[in-house]
N, C-alpha and C positions, 0 to 999 in steps of 0.2 A: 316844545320839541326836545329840550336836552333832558326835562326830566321823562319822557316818556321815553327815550335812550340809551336812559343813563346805566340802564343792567347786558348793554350787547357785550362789552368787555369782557364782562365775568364769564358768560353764555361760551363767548370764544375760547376766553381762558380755558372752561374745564370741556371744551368739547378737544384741543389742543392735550391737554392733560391725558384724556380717553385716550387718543389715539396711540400716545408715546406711549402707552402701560400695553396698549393691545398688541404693537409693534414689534415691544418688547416680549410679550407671552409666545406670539410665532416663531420667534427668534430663537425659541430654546426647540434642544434637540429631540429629535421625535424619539419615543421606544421604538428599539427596533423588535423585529422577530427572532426567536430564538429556534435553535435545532428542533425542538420539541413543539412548537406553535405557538407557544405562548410568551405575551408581549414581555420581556424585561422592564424594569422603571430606569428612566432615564439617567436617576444617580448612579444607580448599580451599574452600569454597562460603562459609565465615566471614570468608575472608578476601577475597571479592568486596566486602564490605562492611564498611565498620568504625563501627563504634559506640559512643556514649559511656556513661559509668557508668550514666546512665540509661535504656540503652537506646535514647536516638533514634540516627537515622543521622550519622554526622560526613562519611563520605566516598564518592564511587562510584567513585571513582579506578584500583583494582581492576577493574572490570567496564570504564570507559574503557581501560582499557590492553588488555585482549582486544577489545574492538569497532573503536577508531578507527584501529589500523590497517588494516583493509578497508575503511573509508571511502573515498573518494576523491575530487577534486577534478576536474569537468568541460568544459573551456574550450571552445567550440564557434566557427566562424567560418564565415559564410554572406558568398557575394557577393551584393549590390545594387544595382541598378540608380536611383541617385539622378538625378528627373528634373533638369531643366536651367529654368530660372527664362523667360519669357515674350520678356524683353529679349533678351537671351544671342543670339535668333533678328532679330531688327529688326537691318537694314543699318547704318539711321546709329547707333542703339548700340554696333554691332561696328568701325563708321569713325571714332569718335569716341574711343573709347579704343584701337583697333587692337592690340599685341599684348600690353597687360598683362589682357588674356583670359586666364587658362590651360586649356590644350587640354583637360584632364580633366575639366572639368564638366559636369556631364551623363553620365559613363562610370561604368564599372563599381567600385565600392568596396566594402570589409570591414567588415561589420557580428560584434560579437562578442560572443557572452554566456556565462553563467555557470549553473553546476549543480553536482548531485553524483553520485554511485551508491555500489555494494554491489558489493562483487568476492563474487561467491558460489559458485565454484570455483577450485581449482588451478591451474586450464588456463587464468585470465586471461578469464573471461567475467564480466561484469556486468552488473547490471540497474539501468537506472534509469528515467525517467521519457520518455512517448515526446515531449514537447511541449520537452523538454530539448536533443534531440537534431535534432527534425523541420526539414526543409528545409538541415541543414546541411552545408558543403562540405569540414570537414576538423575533425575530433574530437582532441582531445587530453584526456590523464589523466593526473593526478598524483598522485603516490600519497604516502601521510604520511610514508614514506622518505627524499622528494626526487627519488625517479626519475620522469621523464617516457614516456611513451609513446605514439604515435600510435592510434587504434582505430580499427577497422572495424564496419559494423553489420551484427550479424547475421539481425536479423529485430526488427519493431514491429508491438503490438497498440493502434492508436486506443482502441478502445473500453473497455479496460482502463487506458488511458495508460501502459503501459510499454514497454520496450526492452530486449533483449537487445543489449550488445557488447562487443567481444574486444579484448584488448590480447596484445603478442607478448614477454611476461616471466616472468623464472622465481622460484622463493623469495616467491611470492604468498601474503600470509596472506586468508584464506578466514571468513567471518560465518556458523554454521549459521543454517538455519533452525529457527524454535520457531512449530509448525502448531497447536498447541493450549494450553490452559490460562491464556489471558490474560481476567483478571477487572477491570470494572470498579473502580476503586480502586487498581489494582496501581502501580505505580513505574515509569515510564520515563523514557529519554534519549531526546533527539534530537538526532543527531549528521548534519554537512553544512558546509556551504559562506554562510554568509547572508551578501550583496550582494557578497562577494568578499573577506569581510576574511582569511580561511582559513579551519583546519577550527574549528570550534564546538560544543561541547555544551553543550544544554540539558537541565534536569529537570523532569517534573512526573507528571501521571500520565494513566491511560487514564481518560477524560470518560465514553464511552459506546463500546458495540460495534455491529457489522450495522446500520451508519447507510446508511441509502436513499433512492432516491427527492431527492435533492439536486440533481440540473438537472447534475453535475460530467461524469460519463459515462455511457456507456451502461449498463456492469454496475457497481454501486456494491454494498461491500458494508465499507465502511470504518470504522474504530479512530478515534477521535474522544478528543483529546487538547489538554492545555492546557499541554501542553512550548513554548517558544517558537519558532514556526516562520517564518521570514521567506523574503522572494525569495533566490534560491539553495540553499536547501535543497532543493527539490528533485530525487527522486531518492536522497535523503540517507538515512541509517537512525533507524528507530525500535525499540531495545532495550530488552529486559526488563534489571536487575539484574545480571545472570549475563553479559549480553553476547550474548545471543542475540537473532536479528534478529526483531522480530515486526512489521513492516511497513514499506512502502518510503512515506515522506514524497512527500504529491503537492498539497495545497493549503488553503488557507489563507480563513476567512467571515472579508471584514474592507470596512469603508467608508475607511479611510486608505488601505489597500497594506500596512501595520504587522500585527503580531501583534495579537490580541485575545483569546489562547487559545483560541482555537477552531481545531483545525488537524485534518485529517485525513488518515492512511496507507493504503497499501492494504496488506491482512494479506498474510502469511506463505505462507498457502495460498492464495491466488489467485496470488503472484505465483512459488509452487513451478508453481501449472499451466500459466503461460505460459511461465515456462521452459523447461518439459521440452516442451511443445505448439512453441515453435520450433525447439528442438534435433531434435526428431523430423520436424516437419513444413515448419520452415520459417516458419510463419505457426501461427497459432491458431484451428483449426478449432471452431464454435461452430453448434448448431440457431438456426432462424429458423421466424417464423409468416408475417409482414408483416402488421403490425394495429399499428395504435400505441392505445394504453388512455389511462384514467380513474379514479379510485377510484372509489369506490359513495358517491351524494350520501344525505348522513343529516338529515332535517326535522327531528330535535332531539335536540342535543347532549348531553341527558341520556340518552340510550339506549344501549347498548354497541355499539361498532363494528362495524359488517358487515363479514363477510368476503365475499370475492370482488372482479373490476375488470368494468368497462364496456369494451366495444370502444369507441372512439370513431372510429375509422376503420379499413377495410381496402383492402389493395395491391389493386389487378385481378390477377388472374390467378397470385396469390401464394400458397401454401399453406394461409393459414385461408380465403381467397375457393376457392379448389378446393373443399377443403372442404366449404364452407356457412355457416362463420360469417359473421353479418353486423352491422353496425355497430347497436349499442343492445344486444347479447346481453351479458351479465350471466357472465363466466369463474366458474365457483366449485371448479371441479377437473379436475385434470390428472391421468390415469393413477392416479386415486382418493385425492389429494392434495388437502387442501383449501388455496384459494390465499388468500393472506393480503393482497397488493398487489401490484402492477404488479410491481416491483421481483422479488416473489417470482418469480412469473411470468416475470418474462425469463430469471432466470438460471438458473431450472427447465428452461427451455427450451433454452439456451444450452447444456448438458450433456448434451444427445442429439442423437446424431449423424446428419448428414444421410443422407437418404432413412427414416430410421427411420419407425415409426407409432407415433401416443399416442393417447389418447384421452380429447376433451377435452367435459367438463358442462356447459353452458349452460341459462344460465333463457331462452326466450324467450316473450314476453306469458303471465309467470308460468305458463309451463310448463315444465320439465323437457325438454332435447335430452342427447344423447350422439353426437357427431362425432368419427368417426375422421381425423386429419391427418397426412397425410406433410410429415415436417420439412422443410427449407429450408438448406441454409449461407448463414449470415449474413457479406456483405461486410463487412469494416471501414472507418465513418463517423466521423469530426468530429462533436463536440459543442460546443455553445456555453453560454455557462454564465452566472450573474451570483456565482459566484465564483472565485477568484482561484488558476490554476495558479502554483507558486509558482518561477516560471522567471528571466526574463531583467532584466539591468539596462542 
């Protein structure tokens, strides 16, 4: 018996052995998915981040070295017309001092400000911010290289606040976009330009998502973050980790001018559609009603929010006046969509194309309509805001 036993020991041993090696293989971290679909290897994605014994973060230095150089640096220069002071015009002022006048006051002079962007192709196209750019007479780019280069604009959406424009360079590193998977809590950088000292990054994290309804623009659908975001940033990038771009920095809730963490970007996927929406068309084709809304007033705050918005006014002769709708009707759904607020509502809208039909619910004197509307393309307006585009110095 003991010698026909004598091998269960060994048997146990290496079946014990197996197990701790297979234990240990599961134990390691899976590739994850990258922007693009494709798996990264487990070392590389490890080594975006480095961490200490105990696991906190030590560095992001890794993910800065894939993001900042697609950053860039925005100089903009607009001419001015500086009036000329009251005196300057009275005879015996201009006879009294005679020619230590100088002839330029009152003439034409260069005013000049500061920004960032996101080179988000090969081919030298960038996006950044349109309030960055607006009204100005000659754009320049800098890239974290050192090389310089003139830009031209390709196409700007007000309503959006961004911009598309091109620089004429080659050996251009490129920022993917990352359209999905950003979770409240997650880790970002903000990388840019703040008051002009150079490029800058900051860390913190994603505050909140789908922030609305903020007075900032027309279609708001912004990443609400406590990275620090100051004047110049704009424009600038807001990165996951990995170095992937998930939204373009556009301004900043603050009673100083200063950070107060409170900063907000516009995501990833809004600013993939106005890209591709200027590259195709030039401009950024968008559905319109002409109504400007209201949320639904509630008698008491202990009761759970209503859904749906109030017209509070309609355009004459505008596509929900066509229509039928009229001012006091009560929106609660769109094409069998229930609408949640204003905000939902515009950009519901926004996303179908003019001449289309929807058809939209109305309560009116608590009854029940269903109106068919033909959309509208919506021109782009200016918005005025009481917070802070995070532009010019």
């Amino acid at each position: 018996m003991r010698r026909t036993f004598s091998w269960l020991p060994w048997v146990l041993l290496i079946l014990v052995t197996l197990g701790f090696l297979s234990w240990q293989q599961y134990q390691k971290p899976k590739a994850p998915i990258a922007a693009d679909g494709v798996k990264m290897p487990a070392e590389k994605v490890e080594s975006l981040v480095n961490t200490t014994k105990t696991g906190g973060v030590d560095s992001y230095s890794a993910a800065v070295k894939v993001a900042a150089p697609a950053v860039v640096n925005i100089f903009t220069t607009q001419k001015v017309n500086k009036a000329e002071h009251p005196l300057l015009n009275d005879p015996a002022f201009r006879e009294f001092f005679g020619d230590q006048i100088p002839d330029q006051l009152g003439q034409e002079q260069n005013e000049n400000s500061l920004g960032s962007g996101v080179i988000v192709r090969s081919d030298g196209y960038i996006l950044t911010n349109n309030h960055v750019i607006a009204q100005a007479d000659q754009i320049v780019v800098g890239l974290n290289d050192g090389r310089r280069a003139l830009a031209k604009i390709i196409g700007t959406d007000p309503d959006s606040d961004l911009a598309v424009i091109k620089i004429e360079l080659d050996k251009l590193p490129v920022l993917p976009f990352k359209l999905s998977g950003n979770e409240v809590g997650d880790v970002v950088l903000a990388i840019g330009n703040p008051f002009g000292v150079g490029q800058t990054v900051t860390q913190g994290i994603i505050s909140a998502t789908n922030r609305s309804d903020l007075g900032i623009n027309t279609y708001e659908d912004f990443i609400q973050t406590d990275a620090a975001i100051n004047p110049g940033n704009s424009g600038g990038a807001l990165t996951d980790v990995a170095g992937n771009l998930i939204g373009v920095n556009t301004a900043i809730f603050s009673q100083s001018g200063g950070s107060l963490g409170i900063g907000f970007a516009i995501p990833a996927k809004v600013c993939q559609q106005v890209l591709n929406s200027i590259l195709k068309d030039g401009r950024v084709v968008r559905g319109w009603l002409g109504i400007s809304l209201m949320p639904v007033q509630q008698e008491n705050f202990l009761e759970p929010k209503q859904a749906g918005v109030v017209v509070a006014d309609v355009l004459p002769k505008g596509p929900a006046a066509n229509a039928g709708i009229k001012k006091g009707d009560k929106i609660i759904q769109v094409n069998g969509e229930p609408i949640t607020s204003a905000s939902h509502l515009i950009n519901y809208v926004a996303l179908q194309a003019p001449n289309s039909s929807i058809k939209i619910a109305v309560i009116r004197d608590e009854k029940p309509l269903m109106l068919d509307v033909i959309v509208a393309e919506r021109k782009a307006q200016n918005n005025s805001s009481q917070y802070i585009p995070l532009p010019k110095r």
